[in-house]
VOBA-353176 format. One record per residue (C-alpha): x, y, z. Coordinates in steps of 0.001 Angstrom, whole numbers, padded with zeros to 6 digits, always signed. Layout:
% VOBA-353176
XYZ;...
This chain:
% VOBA-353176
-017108-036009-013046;-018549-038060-010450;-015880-037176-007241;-014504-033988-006093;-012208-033055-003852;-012196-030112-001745;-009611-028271+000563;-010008-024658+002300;-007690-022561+003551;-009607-021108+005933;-007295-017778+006532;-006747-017166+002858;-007480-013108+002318;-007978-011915+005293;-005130-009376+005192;-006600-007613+002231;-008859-005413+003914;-006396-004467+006851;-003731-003426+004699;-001349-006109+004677;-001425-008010+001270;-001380-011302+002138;-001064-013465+005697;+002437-015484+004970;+003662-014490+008739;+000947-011979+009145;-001650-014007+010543;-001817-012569+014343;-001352-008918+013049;-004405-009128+010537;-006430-010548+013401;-004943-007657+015867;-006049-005277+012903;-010095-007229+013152;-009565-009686+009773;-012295-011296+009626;-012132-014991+007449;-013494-014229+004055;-012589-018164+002555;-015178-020283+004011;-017693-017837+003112;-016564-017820-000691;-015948-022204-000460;-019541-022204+000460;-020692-019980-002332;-018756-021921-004937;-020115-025261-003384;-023511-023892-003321;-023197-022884-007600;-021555-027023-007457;-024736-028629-005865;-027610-026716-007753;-026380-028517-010949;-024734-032112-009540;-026441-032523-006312;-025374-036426-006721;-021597-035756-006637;-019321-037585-004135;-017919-034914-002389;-014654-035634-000448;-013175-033413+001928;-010622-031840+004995;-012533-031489+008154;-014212-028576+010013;-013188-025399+008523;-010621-027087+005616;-013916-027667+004017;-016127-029959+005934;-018572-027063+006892;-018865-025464+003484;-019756-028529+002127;-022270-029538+004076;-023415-025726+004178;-024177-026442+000398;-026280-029701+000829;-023409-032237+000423;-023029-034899+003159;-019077-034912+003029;-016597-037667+003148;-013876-036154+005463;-010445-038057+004893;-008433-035762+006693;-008445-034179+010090;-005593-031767+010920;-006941-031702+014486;-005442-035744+014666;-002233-034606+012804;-001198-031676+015648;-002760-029774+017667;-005014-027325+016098;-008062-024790+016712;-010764-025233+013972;-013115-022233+014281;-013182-019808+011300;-011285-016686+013524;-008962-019234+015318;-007933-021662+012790;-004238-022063+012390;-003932-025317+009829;-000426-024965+007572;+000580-025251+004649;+001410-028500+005402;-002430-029508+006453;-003133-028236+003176;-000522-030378+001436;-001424-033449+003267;-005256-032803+003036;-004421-032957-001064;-002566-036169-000739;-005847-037878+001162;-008009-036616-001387;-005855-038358-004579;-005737-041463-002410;-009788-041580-002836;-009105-041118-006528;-011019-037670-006851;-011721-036456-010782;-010915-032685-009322;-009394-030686-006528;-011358-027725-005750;-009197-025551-003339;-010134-022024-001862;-007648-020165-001162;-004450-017646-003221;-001263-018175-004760;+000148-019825-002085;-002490-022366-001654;-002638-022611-005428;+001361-023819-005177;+000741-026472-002148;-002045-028090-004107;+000322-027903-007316;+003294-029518-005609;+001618-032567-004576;-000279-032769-008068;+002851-032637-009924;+004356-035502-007400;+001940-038035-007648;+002017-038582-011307;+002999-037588-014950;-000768-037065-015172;-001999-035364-012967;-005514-035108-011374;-007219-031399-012624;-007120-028718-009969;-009100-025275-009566;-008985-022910-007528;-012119-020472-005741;-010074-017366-005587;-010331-016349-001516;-006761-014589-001601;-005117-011113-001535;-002636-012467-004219;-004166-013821-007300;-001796-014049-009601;-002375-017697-011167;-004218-018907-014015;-006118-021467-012072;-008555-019850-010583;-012188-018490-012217;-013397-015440-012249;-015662-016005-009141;-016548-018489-006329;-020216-019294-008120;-018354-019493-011325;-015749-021647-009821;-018872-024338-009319;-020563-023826-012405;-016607-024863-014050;-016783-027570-011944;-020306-029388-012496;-019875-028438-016405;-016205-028897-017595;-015501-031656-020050;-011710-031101-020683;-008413-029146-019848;-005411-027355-020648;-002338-026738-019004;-002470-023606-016873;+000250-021669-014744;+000492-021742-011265;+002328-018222-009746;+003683-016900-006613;+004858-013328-005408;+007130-012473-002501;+005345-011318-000070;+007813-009755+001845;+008428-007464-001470;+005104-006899-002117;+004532-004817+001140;+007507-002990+000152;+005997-002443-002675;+007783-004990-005475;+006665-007237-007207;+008302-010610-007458;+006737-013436-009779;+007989-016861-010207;+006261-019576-012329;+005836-022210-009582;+003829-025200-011445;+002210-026119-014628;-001044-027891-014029;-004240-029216-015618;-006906-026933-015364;-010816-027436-016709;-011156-024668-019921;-014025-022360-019586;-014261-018449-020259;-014522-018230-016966;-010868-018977-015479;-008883-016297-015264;-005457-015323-017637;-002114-014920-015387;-001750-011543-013904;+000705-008883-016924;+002323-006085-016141;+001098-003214-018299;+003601-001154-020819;+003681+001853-021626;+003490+006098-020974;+001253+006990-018672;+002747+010563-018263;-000024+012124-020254;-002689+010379-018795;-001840+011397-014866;-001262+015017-016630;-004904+015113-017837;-006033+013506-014660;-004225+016441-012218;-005363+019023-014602;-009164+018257-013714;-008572+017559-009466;-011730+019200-007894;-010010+020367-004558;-013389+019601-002412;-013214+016041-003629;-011256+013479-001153;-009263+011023-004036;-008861+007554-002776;-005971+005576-005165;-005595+002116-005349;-002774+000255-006053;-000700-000005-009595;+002003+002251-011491;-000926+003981-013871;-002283+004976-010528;+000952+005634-008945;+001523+008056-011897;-001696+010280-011330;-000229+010850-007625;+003294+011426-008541;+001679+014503-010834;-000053+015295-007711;+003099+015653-005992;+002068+012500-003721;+004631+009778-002923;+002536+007096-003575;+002548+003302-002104;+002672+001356-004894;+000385-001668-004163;-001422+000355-001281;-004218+002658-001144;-003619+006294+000114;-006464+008939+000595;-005620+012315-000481;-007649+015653-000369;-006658+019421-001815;-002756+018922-001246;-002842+016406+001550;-002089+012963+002166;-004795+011929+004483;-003731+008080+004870;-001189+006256+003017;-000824+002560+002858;-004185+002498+004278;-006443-000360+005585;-010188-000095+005380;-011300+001087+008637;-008043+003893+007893;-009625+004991+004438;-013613+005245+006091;-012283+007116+008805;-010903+009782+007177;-013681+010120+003878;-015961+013353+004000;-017678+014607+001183;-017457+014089-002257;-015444+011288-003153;-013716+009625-006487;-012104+006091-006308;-009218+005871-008504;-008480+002414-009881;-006689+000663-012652;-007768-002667-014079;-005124-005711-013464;-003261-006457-016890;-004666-009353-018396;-007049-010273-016132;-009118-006798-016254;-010342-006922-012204;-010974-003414-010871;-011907-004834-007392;-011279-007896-005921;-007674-008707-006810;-005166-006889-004559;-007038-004315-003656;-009378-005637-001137;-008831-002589+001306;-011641-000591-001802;-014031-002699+000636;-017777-002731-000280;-018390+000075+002090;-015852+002316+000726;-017512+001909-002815;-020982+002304-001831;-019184+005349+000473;-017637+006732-002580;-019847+008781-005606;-017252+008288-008124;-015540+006013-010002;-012442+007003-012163;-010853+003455-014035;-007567+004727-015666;-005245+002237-017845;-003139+003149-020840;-004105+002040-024600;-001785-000920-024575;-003025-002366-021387;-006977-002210-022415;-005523-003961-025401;-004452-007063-023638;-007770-006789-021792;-011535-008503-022907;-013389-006940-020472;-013547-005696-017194;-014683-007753-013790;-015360-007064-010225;-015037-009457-007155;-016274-007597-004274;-017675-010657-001425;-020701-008543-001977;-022960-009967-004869;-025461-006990-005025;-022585-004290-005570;-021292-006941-008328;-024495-006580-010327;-024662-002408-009817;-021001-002180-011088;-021597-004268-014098;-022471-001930-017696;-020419+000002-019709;-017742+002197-017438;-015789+004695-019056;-011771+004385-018716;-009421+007205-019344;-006683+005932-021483;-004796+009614-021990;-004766+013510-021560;-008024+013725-023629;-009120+010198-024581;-011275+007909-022854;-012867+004345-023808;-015830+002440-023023;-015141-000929-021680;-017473-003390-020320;-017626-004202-016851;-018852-008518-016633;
């Protein structure tokens, strides 16, 4: 490879940690709620990994915050070829930035024009789709794409496992394979469905390190939330994260749970449901066990839809309780964290133990 291409979204994720599960039309309320940007800090990290093995790389690029200022963050001097500041008007600071879809779209098509060997993007499943839709148009072979998941949604199988993994992939790759490209309904998945539609097929670079498409687990769960009820310790506060093996536990508990939210929950009572991150700190005293599932097929316990379980609310938390049925481990070849926070990564890493029934349990690697 000896041109890249790289877009930004620069508001990509930053509704995980409030509590809204995306920013499709949610973009002033996660900033109302104190979102913070969480893309440029993961383009940078990914660029960073890029430049410590191909520091000679042409590096073409969106201005300002669409990837201009990771890239030279990482050592690069960019090639900018598109400005959405000249296309409308538009503020370009990390907590202000408002480019569109359509920036994103039109950043892609200035990058092809320049004849880049791969489009790095940063961003979720909606970004993944705008940089898919113009790939797909400009040719019956298209140029390779892959993605630095930034997201709340990360249902695609074009993204690696992590931003410095995303740049290793990229310096290193030497051929690819078709890979899907997903989206979700946002407006379901706050209610608490899930909607998938295969968007795109696209070329992606093979490594271990790109993530499988998200599955939905099968089968009973009933007599793992039994087992899990059975052993509640009523002085412990219980914070459960998204997912029906989850949702199961609190059902037993007599909770109605919120299906792809997180809800707190303490010796009978619901002490936040749906919560956001500053919700969940607020109302943690004691002892307490985070409840989490692993995402079929992919294996993430953190990182991936979740991204209220902040790094403060681990580090808060003395416990760790993975649950997932038989079947679903089965699908799974090991388990990963993504938490923005690089030290936690490393501490959560071993052996953890998941409870698969009433009685059983299995160790699984955490990566």
């Amino acid at each position: 490879m000896e041109s890249l291409g790289v877009v930004v979204n620069p508001i990509a994720g930053m509704g995980g940690r409030v509590g809204l599960k995306g920013t499709d039309g949610k973009l002033e309320e996660a900033r109302r709620r104190g979102a913070e940007p969480r893309a440029p800090d993961r383009a940078r990290e990914a660029l960073q990994a890029l430049y410590r093995r191909k520091p000679e790389l042409t590096v073409y690029t969106a201005a300002d915050v669409m990837g201009e200022r990771a890239v030279r963050d990482a050592g690069y001097e960019p090639v900018v070829v598109y400005d959405p500041a000249t296309a409308e008007e538009s503020r370009t600071t990390p907590e202000t930035a408002e480019t569109t879809a359509a920036d994103t779209r039109a950043a892609v098509e200035a990058l092809l024009e320049h004849g880049v060997d791969l489009v790095l993007f940063v961003g979720g499943d909606g970004t993944a789709v705008d940089v898919a839709r113009v790939l797909e148009e400009e040719s019956d072979d298209p140029t390779p794409m892959l993605g630095v998941p930034a997201g709340v949604k990360i249902y695609s199988s074009v993204f690696a496992v992590t931003p410095a993994d995303a740049g290793r992939i990229a310096a290193e790759f030497d051929r690819v394979a078709d890979r899907e490209v997903n989206d979700i309904d946002e407006e379901a998945y706050r209610e608490g469905e899930v909607r998938t539609e295969l968007r795109a097929v696209v070329p992606v670079p093979v490594a271990a390190d790109v993530q499988s498409s998200k599955q939905v687990s099968s089968g009973n769960v009933d007599s793992l939330a039994a087992g899990f009820a059975r052993e509640i310790d009523a002085d412990r506060t219980y914070v459960f994260g998204p997912g029906g093996t989850v949702g199961a536990i609190e059902q037993e508990l007599g909770i109605d749970p919120s299906p792809l939210g997180v809800d707190v929950w303490r010796d009978g009572e619901l002490l936040a449901r749906d919560a956001a991150e500053s919700e969940i700190l607020a109302v943690l005293e004691g002892p307490a066990t985070i409840v989490v599932s692993p995402i079929g097929g992919q294996g993430f316990l953190f990182g991936r839809g979740n991204h209220q379980l902040s790094p403060a609310i681990i580090r808060r938390a003395d416990e760790i309780e993975v649950v997932a049925s038989g079947t679903k481990l089965d699908g799974i070849d090991a388990l990963r964290v993504d938490t923005d926070d690089r030290e936690l990564d490393d501490d959560l890493r071993g052996w953890m133990r998941v409870r698969t029934g009433r009685f059983t349990t299995r160790l699984v690697k955490v990566v």
